[in-house]
KOLTOR-372119 format. One record per atom (N, C-alpha, C): z negated, y, x negated. Coordinates in steps of 0.02 Angstrom, whole numbers, plus 50000, padded with zeros to 5 digits. Last residue first. Example, Ala and Ser with C-alpha at 12.3 -4.5 7.8 and 13.67 -1.06 7.14 Angstrom:
496464988849358
496434994749316
496065000249355
496104971649340
496104977549385
496104983549340
This chain:
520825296450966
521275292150880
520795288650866
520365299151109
520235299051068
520795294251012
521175309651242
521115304951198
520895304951122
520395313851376
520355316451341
520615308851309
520015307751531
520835313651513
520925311651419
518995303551540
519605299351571
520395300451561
517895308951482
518155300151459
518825299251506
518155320351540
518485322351476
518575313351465
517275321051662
518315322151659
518555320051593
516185319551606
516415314551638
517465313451640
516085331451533
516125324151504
516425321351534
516055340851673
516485340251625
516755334751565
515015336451716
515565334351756
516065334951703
514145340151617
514055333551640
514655333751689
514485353551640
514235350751568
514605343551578
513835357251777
514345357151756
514815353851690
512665353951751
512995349551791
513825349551805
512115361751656
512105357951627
512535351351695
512295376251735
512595373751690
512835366951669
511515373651837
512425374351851
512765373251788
510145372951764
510495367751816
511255368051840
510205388451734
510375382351683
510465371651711
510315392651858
510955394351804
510785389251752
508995388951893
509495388851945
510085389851897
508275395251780
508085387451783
508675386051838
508305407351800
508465407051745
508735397051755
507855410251926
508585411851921
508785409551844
506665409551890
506715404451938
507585404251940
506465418951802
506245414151777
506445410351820
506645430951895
506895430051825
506855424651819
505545427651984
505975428451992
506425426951954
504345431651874
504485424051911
505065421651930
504585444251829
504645437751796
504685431351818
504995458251883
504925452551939
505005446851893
505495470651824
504815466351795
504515461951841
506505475851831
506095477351878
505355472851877
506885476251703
507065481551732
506575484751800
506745463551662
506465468251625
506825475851650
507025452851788
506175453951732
506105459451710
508045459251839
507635457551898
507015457651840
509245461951763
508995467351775
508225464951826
509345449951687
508935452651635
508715457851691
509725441751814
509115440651779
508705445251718
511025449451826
510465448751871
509755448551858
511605444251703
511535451151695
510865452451749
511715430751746
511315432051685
511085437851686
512625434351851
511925430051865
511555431751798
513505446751857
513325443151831
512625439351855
514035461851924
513435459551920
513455454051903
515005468251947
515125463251890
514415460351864
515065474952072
515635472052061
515555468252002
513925484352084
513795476652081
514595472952071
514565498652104
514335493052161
514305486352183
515425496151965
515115499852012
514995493752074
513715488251890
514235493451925
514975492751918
513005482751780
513325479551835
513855481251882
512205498351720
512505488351700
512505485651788
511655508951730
512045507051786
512335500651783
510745513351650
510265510051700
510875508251739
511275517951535
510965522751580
510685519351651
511435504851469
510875509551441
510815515451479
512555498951564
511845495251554
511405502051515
513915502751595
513335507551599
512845505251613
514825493251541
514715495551646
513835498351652
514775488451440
515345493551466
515145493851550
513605482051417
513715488351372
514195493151401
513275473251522
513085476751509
513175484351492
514575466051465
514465467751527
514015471451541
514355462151328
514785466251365
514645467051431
513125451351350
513155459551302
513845464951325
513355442451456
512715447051477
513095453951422
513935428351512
514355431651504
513565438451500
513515412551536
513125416651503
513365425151465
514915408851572
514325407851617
513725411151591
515665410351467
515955412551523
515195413951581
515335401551355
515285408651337
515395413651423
515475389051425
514695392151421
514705398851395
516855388451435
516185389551510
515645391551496
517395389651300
517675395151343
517095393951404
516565376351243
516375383351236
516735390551279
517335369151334
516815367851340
516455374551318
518955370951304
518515370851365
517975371051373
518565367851158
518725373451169
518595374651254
518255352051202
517675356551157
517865363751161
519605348451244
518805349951267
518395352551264
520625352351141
520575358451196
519855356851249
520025341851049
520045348551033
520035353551096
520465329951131
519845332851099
519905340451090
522015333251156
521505334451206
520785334351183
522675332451051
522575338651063
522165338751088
523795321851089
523205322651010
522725325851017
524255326551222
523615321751219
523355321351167
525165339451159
524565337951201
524055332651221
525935332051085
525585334551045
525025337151090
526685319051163
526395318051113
525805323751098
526985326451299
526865318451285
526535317651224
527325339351294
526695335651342
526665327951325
527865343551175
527315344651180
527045339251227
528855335151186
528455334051137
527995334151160
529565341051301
529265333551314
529055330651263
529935352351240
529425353051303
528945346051318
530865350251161
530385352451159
529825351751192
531575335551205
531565339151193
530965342751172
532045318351100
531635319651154
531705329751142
532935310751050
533345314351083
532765320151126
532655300550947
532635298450992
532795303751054
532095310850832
532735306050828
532945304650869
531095316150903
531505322850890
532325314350886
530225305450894
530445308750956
530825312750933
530145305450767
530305300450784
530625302550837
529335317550739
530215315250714
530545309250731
528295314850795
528665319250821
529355321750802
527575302850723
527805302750808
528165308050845
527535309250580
528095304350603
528345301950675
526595320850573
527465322250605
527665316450606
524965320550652
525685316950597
526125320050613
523965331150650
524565327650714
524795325550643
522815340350610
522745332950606
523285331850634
523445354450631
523475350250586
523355344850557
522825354850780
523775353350768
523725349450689
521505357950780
521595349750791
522445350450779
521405366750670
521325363850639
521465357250702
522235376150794
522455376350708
522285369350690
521095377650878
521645372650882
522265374050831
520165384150815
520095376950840
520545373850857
520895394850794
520665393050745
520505384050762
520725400550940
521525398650914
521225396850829
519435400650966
519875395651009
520565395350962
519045412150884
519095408050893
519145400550895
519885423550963
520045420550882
519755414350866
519485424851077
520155421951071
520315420050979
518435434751087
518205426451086
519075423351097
519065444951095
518415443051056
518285439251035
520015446451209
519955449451142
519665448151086
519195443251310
519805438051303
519995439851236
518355454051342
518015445051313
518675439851291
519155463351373
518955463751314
518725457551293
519675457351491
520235457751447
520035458751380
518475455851573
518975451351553
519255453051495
518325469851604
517945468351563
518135460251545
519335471751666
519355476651615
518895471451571
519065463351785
519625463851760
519585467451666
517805470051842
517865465951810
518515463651774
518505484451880
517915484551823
517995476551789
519525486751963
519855484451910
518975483451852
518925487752093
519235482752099
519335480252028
517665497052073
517555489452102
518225486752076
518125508351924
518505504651978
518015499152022
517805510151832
517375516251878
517665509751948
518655505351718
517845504351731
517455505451765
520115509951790
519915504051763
519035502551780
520715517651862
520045519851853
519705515951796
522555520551802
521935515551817
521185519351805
523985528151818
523385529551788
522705523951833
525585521351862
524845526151865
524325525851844
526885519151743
526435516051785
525725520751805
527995520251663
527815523951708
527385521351773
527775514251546
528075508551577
527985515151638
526865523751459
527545521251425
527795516651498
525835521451553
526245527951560
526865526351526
524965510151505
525205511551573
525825516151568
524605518251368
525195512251376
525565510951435
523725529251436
524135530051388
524765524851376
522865518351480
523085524751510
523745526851497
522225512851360
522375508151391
522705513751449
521775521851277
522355520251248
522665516651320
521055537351396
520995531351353
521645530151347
520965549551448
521155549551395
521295543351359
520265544951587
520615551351590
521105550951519
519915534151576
520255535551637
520815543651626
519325523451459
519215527951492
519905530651521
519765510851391
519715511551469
519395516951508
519305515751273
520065513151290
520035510951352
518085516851278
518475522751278
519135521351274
517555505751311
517475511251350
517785515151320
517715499551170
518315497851239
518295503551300
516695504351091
517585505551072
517845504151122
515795495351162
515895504251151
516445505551139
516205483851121
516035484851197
516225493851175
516015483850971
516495485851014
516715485451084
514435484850981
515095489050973
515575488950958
514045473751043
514065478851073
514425483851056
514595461750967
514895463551041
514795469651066
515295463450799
514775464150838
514915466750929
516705452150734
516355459550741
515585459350824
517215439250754
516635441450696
516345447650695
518315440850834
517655436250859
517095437450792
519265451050780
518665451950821
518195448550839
519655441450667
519355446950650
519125449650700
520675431350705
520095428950702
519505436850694
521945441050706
521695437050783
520925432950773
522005443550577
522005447750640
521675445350681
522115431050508
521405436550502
521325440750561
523285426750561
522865422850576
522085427550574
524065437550471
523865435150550
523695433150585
523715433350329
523705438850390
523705439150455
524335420950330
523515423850330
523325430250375
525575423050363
525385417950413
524445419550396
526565430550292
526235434550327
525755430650364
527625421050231
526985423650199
526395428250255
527975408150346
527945413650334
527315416450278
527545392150365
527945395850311
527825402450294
527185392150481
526805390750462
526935394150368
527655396650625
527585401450584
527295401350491
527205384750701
527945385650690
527975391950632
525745388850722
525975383150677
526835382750652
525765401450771
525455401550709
525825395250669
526155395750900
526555399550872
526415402250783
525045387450923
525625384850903
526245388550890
524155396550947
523985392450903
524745388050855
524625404951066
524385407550983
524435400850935
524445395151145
524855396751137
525005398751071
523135391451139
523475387051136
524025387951103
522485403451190
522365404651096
522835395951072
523245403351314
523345409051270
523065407151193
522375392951382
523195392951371
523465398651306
521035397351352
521195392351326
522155390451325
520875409851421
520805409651365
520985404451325
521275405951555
521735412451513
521545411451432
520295396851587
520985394451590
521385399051540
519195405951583
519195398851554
519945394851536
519395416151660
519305415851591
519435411151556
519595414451798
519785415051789
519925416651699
518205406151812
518755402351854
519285406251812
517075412651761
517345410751733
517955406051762
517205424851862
517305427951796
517605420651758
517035416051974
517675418851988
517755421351883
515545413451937
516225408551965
516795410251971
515065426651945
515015424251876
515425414751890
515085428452083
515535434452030
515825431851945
514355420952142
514985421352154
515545425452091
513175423952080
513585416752060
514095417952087
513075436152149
513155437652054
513305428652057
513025432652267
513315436952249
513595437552176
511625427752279
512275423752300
512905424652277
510845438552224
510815432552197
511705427452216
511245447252362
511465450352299
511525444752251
510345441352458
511245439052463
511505442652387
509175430952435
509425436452409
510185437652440
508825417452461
508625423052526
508865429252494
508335411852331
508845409152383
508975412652445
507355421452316
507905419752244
508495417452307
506445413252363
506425421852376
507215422452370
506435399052335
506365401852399
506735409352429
505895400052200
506775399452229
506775398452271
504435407452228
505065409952192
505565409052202
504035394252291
503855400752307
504575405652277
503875382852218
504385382652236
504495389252265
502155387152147
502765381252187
503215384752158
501285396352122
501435398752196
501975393252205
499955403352035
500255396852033
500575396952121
499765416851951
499475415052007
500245406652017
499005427451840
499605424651844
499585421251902
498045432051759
498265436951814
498645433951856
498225424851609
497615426451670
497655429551756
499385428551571
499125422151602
498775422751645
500065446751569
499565440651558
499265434751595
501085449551655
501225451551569
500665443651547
501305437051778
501115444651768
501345444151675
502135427151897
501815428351840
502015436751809
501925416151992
502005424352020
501875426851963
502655401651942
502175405751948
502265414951971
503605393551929
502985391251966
502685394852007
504155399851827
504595398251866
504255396051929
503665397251699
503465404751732
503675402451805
503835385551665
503325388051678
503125393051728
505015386651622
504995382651689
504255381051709
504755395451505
505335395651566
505105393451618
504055388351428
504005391351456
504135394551520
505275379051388
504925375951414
504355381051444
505955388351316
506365384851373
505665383251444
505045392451225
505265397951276
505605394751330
505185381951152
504505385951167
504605389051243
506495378751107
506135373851144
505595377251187
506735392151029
507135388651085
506725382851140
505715395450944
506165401550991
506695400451015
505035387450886
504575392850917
505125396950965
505995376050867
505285375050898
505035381150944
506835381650786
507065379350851
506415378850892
505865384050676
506335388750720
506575388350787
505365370250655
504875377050677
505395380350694
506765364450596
506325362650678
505715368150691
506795371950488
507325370850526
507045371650592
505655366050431
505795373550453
506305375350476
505835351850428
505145356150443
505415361950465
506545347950347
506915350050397
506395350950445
506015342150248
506455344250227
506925348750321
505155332650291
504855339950265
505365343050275
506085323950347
505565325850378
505485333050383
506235318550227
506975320350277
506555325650339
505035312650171
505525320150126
505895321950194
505045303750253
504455309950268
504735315050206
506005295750216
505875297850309
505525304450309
505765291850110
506335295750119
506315297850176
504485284850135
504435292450085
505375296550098
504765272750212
504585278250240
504405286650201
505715268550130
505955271750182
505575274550224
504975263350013
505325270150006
505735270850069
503955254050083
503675261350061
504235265650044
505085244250109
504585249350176
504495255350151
505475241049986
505855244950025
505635247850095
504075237449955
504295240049910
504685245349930
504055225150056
503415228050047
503705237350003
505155217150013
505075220450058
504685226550069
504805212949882
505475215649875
505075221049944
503735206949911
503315212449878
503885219649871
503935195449974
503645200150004
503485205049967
504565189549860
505235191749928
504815196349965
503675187649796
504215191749759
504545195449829
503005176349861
502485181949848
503155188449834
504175167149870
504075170149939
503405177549897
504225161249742
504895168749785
504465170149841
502885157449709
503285164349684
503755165249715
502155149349784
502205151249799
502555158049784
502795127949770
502665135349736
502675140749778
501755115849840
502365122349857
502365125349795
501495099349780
501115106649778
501885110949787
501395086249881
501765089849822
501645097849841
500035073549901
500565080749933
500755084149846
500575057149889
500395062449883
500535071149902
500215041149973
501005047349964
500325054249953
499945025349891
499575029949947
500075037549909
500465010749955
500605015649931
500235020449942
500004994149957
500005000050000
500005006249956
């Protein structure tokens, strides 16, 4: 009868294999907490004067709220109650739906356009230059040249007067106008924020191959049925994200509007609310008339249109938009 002995394990790879491990824990969690530090003050910024204040926001929004807490009084739903019973409130989303119904589209066919006339141009020496042109107002400061535009839509002397007349056309109130105020103030945001949009779609044309568009050129295809078959669907990322920033610059429409419809003599919005804005609404309802709750309840109502708008928009974009 045999008697079977136990054969002794070694325990060195496995002590090694846990010490390998043990080893790569500790430097992923020291690269975690450098990545960390390292963007500490990044996140305090965002922290104290985006997150803070958001979340404030929907604080105040509760509340009948005064300068100080203490005073402050907890009232619900009270506020978008009031807010919803305004017809002026009803009024400035109507205004700020129509501003961007009609922006969104003008701005994005137009720096399209631009874009691809830049690209056929591509040769020309003059092609920096002109590209600087059209990028050189979105880098200048809104309020002044909001100011510079009031006087090219002034009535009596302005440039914009002055051009009318080369075509013998009559003299526009333009800014004084209900009918032509928002209009006017279009044409300067289309000015501003058109450089850009036509920079963004610079850089999505110059990702396109030419071999699918010499191919088609071999194959008899014309201009027109480039564009919409080939260089428009490459394209469609790009004109999203340009859709996407043309709504939110559109929907949060406040420093021009302001500046040219006589915000520092107390008349921003004029004439007779014709460009009253929901945003513009909100600055004149807290810090004009120091109704913060209010403010605050119109703030949380525009950032719900937003973000559902946002979200419809994705949604269009997985079905339109192609990705390479």
């Amino acid at each position: 009868m045999s008697v079977q002995r136990d054969i002794p394990i070694s325990r060195r790879p496995m002590t090694q294999t846990y010490l390998k491990s043990a080893r790569r824990q500790r430097k992923g969690f020291r690269n975690a907490a450098l990545g960390w530090l390292m963007m500490s003050p990044v996140l305090a910024v965002f922290g104290i004067f985006t997150y803070l204040p958001t979340a404030l926001l929907f604080v105040m929004a509760v509340f009948h709220w005064n300068i100080t807490f203490r005073t402050s009084q907890f009232v619900g739903f009270k506020e978008f109650q009031i807010v919803f019973q305004q017809p002026l409130f009803w009024r400035s989303l109507l205004t700020t739906a129509y501003f961007s119904f009609l922006m969104v589209p003008a701005q994005t066919f137009l720096s399209l356009g631009l874009a691809m006339l830049f690209r056929e141009a591509a040769r020309s020496k003059w092609r920096g230059f002109f590209r600087s042109l059209v990028f050189l107002p979105h880098v200048t400061p809104i309020v002044a040249t909001s100011i510079v535009w009031v006087w090219v839509f002034n009535p009596r002397f302005g440039l914009a007067n002055f051009i009318l007349s080369w075509f013998h056309i009559q003299p526009l109130n333009w800014l004084e106008s209900t009918t032509w105020a928002l209009p006017s103030v279009m044409i300067y945001s289309t000015w501003h924020s058109l450089g850009l949009y036509v920079i963004l779609f610079l850089a999505g044309l110059a990702n396109i191959s030419k071999d699918p568009i010499e191919s088609a050129m071999v194959d008899g295809a014309g201009t027109g049925t480039i564009f919409r078959k080939i260089i428009w669907p490459l394209i469609s990322p790009t004109t999203f994200i340009v859709v996407l920033f043309a709504t939110m610059n559109a929907l949060q429409a406040f420093s021009q509007i302001y500046t040219m419809t006589g915000g520092p003599r107390g008349g921003g919005g004029g004439p007779a609310y014709s460009t009253t804005t929901d945003a513009l609404l909100i600055y004149q309802t807290g810090f004009q008339f120091y109704h913060y709750g209010l403010a605050a309840a119109m703030s949380v109502i525009l950032f719900f249109v937003i973000l559902g708008l946002t979200i419809f928009q994705k949604w269009v974009a997985n079905k339109l938009v192609f990705y390479r």
